[in-house]
N, C-alpha and C positions, 0 to 999 in steps of 0.2 A: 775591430778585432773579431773575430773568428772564433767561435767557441765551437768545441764540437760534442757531441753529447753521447754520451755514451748510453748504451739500453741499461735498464733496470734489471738486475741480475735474475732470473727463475725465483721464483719463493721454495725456499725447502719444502721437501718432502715431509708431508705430516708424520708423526710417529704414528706406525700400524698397532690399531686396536689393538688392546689385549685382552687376549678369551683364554680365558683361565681352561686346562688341563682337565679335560674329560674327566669322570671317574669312570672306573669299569664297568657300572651297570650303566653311564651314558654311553660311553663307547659302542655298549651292546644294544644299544635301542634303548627308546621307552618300555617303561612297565609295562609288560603284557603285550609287545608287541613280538614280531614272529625274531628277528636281532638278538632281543633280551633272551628270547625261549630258550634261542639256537645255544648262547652263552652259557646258561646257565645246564642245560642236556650234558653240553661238553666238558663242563665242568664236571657233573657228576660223574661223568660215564670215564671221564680219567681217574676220579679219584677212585670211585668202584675196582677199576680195571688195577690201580698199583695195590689195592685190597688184596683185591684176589691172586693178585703178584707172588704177595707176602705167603702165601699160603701152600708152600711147596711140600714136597716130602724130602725127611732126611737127608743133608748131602751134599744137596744137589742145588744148584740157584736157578733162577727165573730163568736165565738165558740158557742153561743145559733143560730144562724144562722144558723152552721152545721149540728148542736143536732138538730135541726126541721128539713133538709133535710134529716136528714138521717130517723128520725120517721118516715115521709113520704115513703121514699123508702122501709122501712122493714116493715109497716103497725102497730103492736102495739109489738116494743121490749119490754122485759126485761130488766133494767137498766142493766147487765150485759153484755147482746146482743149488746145494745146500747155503751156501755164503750169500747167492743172491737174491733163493726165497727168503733168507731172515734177513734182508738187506744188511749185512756187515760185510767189512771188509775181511779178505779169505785168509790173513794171515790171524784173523781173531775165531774165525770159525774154527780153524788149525788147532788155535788151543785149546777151541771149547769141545773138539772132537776128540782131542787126544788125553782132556781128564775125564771124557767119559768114556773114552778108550780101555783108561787106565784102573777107572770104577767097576770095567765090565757090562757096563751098559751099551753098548754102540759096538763092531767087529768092521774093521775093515777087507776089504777081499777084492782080486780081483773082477776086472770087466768080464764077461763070459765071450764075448765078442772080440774086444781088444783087451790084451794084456796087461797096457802099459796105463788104462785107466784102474784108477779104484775109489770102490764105492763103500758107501758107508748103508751098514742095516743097524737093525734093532736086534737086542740079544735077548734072551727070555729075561732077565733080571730089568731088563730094560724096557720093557714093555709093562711088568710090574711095578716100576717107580714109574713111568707116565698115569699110568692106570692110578695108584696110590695118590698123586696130584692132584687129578682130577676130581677123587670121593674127595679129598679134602678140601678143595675148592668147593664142590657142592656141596659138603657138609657147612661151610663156613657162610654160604648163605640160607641153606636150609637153616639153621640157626638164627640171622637174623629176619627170616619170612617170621619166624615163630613168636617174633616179637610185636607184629602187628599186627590191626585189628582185623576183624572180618572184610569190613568195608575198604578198607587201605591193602587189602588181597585183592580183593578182585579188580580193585583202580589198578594196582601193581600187574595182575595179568594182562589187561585192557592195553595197558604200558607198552609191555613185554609187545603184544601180537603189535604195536602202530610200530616198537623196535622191529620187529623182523621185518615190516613191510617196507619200512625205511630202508633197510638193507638191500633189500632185493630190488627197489626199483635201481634202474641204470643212472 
């Protein structure tokens, strides 16, 4: 008689290692290496940045804040222009143009060129609450400079100049 044999089935698949869930500072790199730095920079420099967020003049919020900052820097956009320098979508700029429309901050008018465009400027009230922002923002970290030492000044300037240079390169 005839047996016939059959193969030996594959051996399972071992179970894959388990490596337990990074933590945030592994994620970021070791201690002190340039990962961890980058981590923790960004960290600060968001939490900084919703600081100074908070720190508006009367009225008016963060995002009509910026909406005048940026009218100011592009001189009289197009709510379009406008909606894609602050990256939002143009029907959110619409309402952030039309309560500061409504504040007195902001004038729509027409294009000089074409009619059928309109742009948006700044109005004197409106250059004073950008402006009033600002001192307040500087004030609110002039205040916390004043709370450190000599030494933790000039590291913080030190700071500040390898921040800008960080900026500028490409």
């Amino acid at each position: 008689m005839m047996t016939t044999m059959t193969p030996d089935p594959p051996p399972p698949n071992p179970p894959a290692p388990q490596t337990p869930t990074p933590t945030p500072v592994e994620a970021a790199g070791a201690p002190g290496s340039d990962a961890e730095m980058a981590a923790r920079l960004r960290l600060a420099v968001l939490r900084l940045s919703r600081r100074l967020r908070q720190q508006v003049a009367g009225g008016v919020t963060s995002s009509q804040v910026s909406a005048l900052a940026t009218i100011e820097r592009l001189g009289t956009p197009t709510l379009g222009e406008l909606a894609s320098s602050e990256q939002v979508q143009p029907p959110s700029m619409t309402k952030i143009v039309m309560s500061l429309e409504a504040a007195g901050l902001v004038a729509r008018h027409e294009d000089h060129a074409d009619g059928r465009i309109v742009r948006v400027g700044l109005t004197g009230d409106g250059r004073r609450t950008l402006q009033r922002s600002r001192s307040l923002r500087t004030a609110y970290l002039v205040r916390r400079l004043r709370g450190l030492s000599g030494d933790d000044r000039d590291a913080l300037a030190a700071a500040v100049a390898l921040l800008e240079h960080l900026v500028e390169q490409p």
